[in-house]
Each structure stands twice: as C-alpha cells, then as structure tokens.
N, C-alpha and C positions, 0 to 999 in steps of 0.2 A: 157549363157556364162559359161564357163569352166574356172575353174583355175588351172593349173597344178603345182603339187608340189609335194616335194618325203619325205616320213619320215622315219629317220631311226628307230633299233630296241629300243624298251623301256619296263619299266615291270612299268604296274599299279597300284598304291597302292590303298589299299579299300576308302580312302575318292574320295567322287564323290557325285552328283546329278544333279539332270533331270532338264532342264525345257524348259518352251515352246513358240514359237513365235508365234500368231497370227494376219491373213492379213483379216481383217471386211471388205475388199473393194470386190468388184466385178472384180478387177483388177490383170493381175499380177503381180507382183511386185519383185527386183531384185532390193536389197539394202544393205548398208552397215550398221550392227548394233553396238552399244555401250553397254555393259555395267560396270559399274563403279566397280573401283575395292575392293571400300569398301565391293561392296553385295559379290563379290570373294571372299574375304576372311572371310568374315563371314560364307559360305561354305566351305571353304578348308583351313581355319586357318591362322589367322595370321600370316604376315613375308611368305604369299605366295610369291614361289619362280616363276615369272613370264613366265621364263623360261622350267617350267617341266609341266604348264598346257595344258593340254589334252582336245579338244572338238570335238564329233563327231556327224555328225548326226544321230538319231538312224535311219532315215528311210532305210539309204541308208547306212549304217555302216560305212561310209568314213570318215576320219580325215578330218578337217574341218582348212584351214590356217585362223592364229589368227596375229594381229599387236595390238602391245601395245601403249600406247600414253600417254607422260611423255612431257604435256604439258607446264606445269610451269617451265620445267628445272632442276628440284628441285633433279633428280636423282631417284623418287618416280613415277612408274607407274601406273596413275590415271583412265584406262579404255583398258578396253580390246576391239578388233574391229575385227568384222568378218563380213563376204558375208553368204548374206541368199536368198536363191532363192524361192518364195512361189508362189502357182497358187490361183486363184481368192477363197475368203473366205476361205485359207488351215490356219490348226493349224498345225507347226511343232514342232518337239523334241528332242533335243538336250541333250548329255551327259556331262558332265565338272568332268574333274578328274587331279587327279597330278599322273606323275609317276617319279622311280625312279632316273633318269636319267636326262639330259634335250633333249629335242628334239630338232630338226633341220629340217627346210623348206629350198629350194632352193629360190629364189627368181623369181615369176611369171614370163612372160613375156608380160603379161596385166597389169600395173603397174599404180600410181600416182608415178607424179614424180615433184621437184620444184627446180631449180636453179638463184644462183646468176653468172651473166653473165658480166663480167668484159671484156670479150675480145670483146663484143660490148658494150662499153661504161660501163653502170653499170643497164643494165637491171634486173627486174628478171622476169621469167617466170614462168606457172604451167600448167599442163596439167593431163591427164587422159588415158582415151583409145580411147576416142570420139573427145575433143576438149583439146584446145591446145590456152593460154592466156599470156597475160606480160604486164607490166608498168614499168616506166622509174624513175631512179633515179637523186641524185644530180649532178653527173658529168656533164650528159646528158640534165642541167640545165644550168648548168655553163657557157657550150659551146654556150646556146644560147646567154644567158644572156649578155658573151663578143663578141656577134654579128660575132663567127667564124661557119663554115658550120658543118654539123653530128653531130648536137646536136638535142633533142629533149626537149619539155617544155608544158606537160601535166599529167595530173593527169586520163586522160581519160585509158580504158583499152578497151587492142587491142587484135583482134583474128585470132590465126592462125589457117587457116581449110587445116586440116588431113583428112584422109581418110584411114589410117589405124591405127590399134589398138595397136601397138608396139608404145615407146614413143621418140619424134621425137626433140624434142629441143636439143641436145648434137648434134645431127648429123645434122639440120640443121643449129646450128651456127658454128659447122666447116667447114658445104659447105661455109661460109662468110667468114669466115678466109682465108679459101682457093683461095676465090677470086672469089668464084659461089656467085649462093643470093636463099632465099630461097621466093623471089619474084613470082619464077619461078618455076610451078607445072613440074616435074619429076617421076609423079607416085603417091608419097606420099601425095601430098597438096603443099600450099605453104603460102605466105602471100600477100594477095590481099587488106585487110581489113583498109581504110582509117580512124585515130581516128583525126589528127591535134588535134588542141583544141576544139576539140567535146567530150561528155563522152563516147565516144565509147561504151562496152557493159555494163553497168552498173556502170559509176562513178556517184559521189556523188558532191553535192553542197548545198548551199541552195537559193530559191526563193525569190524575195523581191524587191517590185518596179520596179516588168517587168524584173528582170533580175537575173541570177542564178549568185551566187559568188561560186569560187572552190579553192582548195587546188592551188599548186604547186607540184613536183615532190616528192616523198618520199625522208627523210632525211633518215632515217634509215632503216635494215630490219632483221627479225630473222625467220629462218625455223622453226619448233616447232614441226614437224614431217613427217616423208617424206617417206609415202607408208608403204608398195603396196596399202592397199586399200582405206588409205587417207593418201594427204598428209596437211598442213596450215602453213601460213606464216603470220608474220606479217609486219607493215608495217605503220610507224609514218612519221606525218607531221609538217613541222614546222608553229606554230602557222601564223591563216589568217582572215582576216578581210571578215565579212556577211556586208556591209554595215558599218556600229558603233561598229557591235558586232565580238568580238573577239572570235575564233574558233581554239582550239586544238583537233588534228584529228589523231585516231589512226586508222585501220583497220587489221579483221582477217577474212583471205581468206579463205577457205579450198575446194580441192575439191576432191571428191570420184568415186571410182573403176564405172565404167558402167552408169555413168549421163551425161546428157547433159548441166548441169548446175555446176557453181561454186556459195560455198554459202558467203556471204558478211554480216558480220558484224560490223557495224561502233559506234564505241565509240567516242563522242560524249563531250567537257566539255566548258563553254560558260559562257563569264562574266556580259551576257544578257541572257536571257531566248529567244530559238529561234526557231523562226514561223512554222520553218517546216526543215526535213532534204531530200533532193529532189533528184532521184536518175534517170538516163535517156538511151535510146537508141539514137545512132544521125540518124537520118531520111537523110542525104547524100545529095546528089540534089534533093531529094524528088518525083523521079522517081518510088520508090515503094509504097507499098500500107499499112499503119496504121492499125492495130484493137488494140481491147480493151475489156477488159471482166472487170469491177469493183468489180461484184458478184462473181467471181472467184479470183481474185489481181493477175492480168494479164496485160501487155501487151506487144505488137509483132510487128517486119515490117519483110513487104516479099520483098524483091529485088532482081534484078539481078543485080550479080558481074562477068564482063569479061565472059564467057559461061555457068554458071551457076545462080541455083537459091540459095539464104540463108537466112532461117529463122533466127532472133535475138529476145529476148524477154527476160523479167524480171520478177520473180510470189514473191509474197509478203504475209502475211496474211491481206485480205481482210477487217478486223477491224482496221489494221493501216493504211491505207488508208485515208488522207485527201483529196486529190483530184488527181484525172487522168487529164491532158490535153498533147495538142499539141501546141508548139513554133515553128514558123514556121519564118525565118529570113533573110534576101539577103544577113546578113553576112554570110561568109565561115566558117561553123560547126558549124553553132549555132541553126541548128534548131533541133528539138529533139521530140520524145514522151518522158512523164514524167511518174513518179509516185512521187506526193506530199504524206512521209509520217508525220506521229503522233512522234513528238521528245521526249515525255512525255515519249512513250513506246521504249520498246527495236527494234532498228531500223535493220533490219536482212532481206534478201532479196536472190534471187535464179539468178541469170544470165547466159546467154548464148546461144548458138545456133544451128540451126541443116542446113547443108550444103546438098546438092541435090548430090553432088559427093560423101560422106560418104554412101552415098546407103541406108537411112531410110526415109527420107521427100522428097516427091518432088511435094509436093502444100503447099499454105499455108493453107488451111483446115485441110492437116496432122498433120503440126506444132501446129496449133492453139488450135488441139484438146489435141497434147502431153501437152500442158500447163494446160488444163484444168484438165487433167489426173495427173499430175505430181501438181496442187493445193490440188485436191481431196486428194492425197496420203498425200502433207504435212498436212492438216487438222485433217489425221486419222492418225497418226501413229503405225507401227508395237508393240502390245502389248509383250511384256516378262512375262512372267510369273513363279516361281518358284516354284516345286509342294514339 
C-alpha cells in the first residue's frame, strides 16, 4: 500500500536519531506504529514542537506521514503514529529529527475515518480503507422504545462491506438523505449486513444461566482521534443489569490504516464480580459454516450474503480465553458463535471481516488462515528499538 503525500520545504536541525523496527515473523507485515511521546522527547527535548518533527525512512530516504494522538484531550500529544511496511523477518530504520519550520502533509486519500451521523438518526460510524462499521445511539432508541417506525435498539455492531479504498460513509449517508439507500451495491459496496438484536460483529454481553445479557444503545460518544492512520472513539452505556449484577459499560473502538479488523476495548465496572465478559459473531439463519481456532483466539463464519461470500470473525489473546462455544436458537438473532472471555484480565479483542467482492478472500480457508496470521502478528509485536 502507498500513501501519498506532499512536504513542503524545511531546514533540519542537528538534534535527531535513529532507530529501528523489527518484524521476528516469517510474515509480512503492514501496520500502524506507536510511539509514545515521552521516548520523543527524551530525544529531541522537551516541549517538542510536535509539529516540526521529521521521520524518514533511511532505506528508502522518503519522509514518512506521521499522525499524532492527543487522546485524553488534554491538549498534550501522547504518541506519535506512523505506517511501517516490513517484509518477513526485515529489521527497518528510521530517522527522527526536528526541523526549523513546521511541516505540512496533505491529507491521504487512504484514510481512517469516524463520524457522528445525526442525519440518520444519531448513528456513529468508523471505517478504514478495507471495512466500514457503525452502532446506534439514544435517539434511535427512543424511537423504538415509543413503539414509532425508524428506530433502531441494539447494542450489536453492524458492517458495511466496501470494496474500495477511499472512505465511504459521508457519501453514502448522503445517498440516504438524498432519497437513494446505501442498501443497494453501486459499484462501491453497500449494506446488506443483518445485526437486529444480534451482536453483529463483535458486541459484548455477558453469559449466565443459558443466556447473554447486553447493553442498550450508547448514551454517549466522543472521537479521541480521527486519522489518517487511526482513528478511536468512544462510547458509554447506561448502567445494565447481568442478571442481579449491575454493569457500567464504557467502550474504546479504534481502527487502523490497512486492517481488516477494528480493535475493541471494553471497560468494564460491576457491583458483583462477573463470570465472564462474552463477545460474539451472529451465525444469521445458520446457513453458513462455524470454525474456531482456541489455540490461535479465533473465531470465524463463512456465509453467503445476496451474490456473494463474507468472511466475519473475532481474534483475542488466546490466554483470555475462558471458553469458545456455539448458541444456537429458533429465536431471531440469537444464535451466535462466542468467545467467553477472562474479566479478571484486560478484555481487548480484534473484529471484523473480509467480503469476496473487496477482491482478497474468496474461501473460507483464505479468511481462516488471515486470522491465524493476523493472531500470530498480535502475539509478536513489531520491536522499536533506539540505537
């Protein structure tokens, strides 16, 4: 993948240093890195101007687009983020310098991108270059709630499958506005993707006496950063009963430049200690076909939607893992593959899908294997190193 951007002219100053990415996988790998901008300034001084830093690759002597990430709000830039493209077992090397001036990037046109959608209700969405997601807020609660039509009343997340790499949510909610829908493939994708009161691609609940309990719609939501190469949102619930036990439920979305996956953070606070935090695919009419990899913290369904195929599936780390199974139900959305995880540890999980019209999966052997691939990678992550 290529990112295209233009810099203008700058002059260097002598503070700068090297260092280096390495990929231990046999894989290659095309990912988004961090790092934190305390180690930056520890290199380039204090009260770095986050604006004038300079990162190039040495291999290829090209300036390297950089997004900063000023997650708490706070006004203070907590991480620096860039695209690193490595081939199987490569160590890369990177330059970091300030210069005089500040620089300036245009803005890709392979983007993360994340909006609040008020003019359908009060959705939000997020997307990437690959896939393209959304859940529903209060409004869209409201409306069911006083049993009027165009409301929506889940907590499950829904997916819209793209097929091109520009990012598509602004233009398809004003084909709605407009009076089109974007139900209806044009070229670009559309949205075929049934969640109802299923967890569509990775919502959350918890298991207990045969039955998952789940949130309601998000009360609240805040962007926390938005591109290019990632963007996250977040996104609170109002307190919900597991049974007896009472559940405050915040969630932090985020997803990045060239993945197939958005990563899912769920926080978690309980005035019971609770059994498990259970995160699921809905298995539809169950027309498709189930796997599962434990030893990997995987699992996938293959189905076909309208003329095509679509892989969905969920990777986790394999030690939070309390139990895999399948719920299988004659009520409408409730059957599901799960992942039962460990609520003790930090509950973090990968979601997502890969569509037979996007032009990379067109078995589920393909999908199955990018899961196992894309565990392997979260396992080993890319080393940094400062020489």
């Amino acid at each position: 993948m290529i990112l295209q951007f233009v810099v203008v002219a700058f002059q260097v100053l002598q503070t700068s240093a090297t260092f280096s990415i390495e990929n231990k996988l046999d894989l290659p790998r095309q990912e988004v890195v961090s790092i934190p901008m305390e180690k930056i300034e520890q290199i380039l001084g204090e009260k770095t101007d986050p604006a004038k830093v300079l990162l190039e690759d040495k291999t290829s002597n090209q300036k390297v687009l950089i997004q900063w990430v000023d997650e708490n709000q706070d006004g203070q830039m907590e991480e620096m983020l860039f695209w690193a493209n490595l081939k199987e077992n490569e160590i890369k090397s990177y330059k970091i310098s300030l210069s005089l001036t500040p620089t300036q990037t245009s803005e890709p046109d392979e983007r993360t991108f994340a909006r609040f959608v008020p003019e359908r209700i009060d959705d939000i969405a997020w997307e990437n270059d690959k896939v393209a997601f959304r859940t529903y807020g209060p409004e869209a609660e409201r409306i069911v709630v006083e049993k009027k039509p165009g409301g929506t009343l889940t907590s499950g997340i829904d997916a819209w499958l793209k097929r091109v790499s520009y990012p598509i949510i602004d233009k398809w909610y004003q084909k709605h506005v407009a009076g089109g829908s974007y139900h209806q493939d044009t070229g670009e994708g559309y949205d075929p993707y049934h969640v109802g009161d299923s967890r569509g691609i990775g919502g959350i609940g918890v298991w207990l006496d045969d039955s998952l309990y789940v949130s309601r719609n998000f009360t609240e939501y805040k962007i926390l950063a938005n591109g290019p190469l990632r963007t996250i949102i977040q996104l609170n619930y109002a307190p919900w009963k597991a049974g007896t036990i009472t559940v405050k439920e915040t969630k932090k979305i985020s997803i990045d430049l060239g993945s197939q996956f958005y990563h899912m953070e769920e926080f978690l606070e309980s005035d019971e200690p609770l059994p498990n935090v259970t995160t699921g695919i809905t298995l539809h009419e169950g027309k498709g076909k189930a796997y599962a990899d434990a030893t990997s913290g995987w699992i996938s369904y293959w189905e076909t939607i309208d003329d095509a195929q679509l892989g969905t599936g969920i990777v986790t780390y394999p030690a939070h893992i309390l139990e895999q199974f399948e719920h299988k139900s004659l009520t409408k959305d409730q059957s599901h593959s799960y992942l039962s995880l460990d609520p003790r540890k930090k509950v973090s999980y990968f979601a997502g899908f890969g569509w037979e019209k996007a032009g990379e999966f067109s078995s589920a052997a393909e999908w199955n294997l990018h899961l196992t691939q894309f565990s392997r990678k979260l396992l080993s992550p890319l080393t940094v190193t400062f020489n």
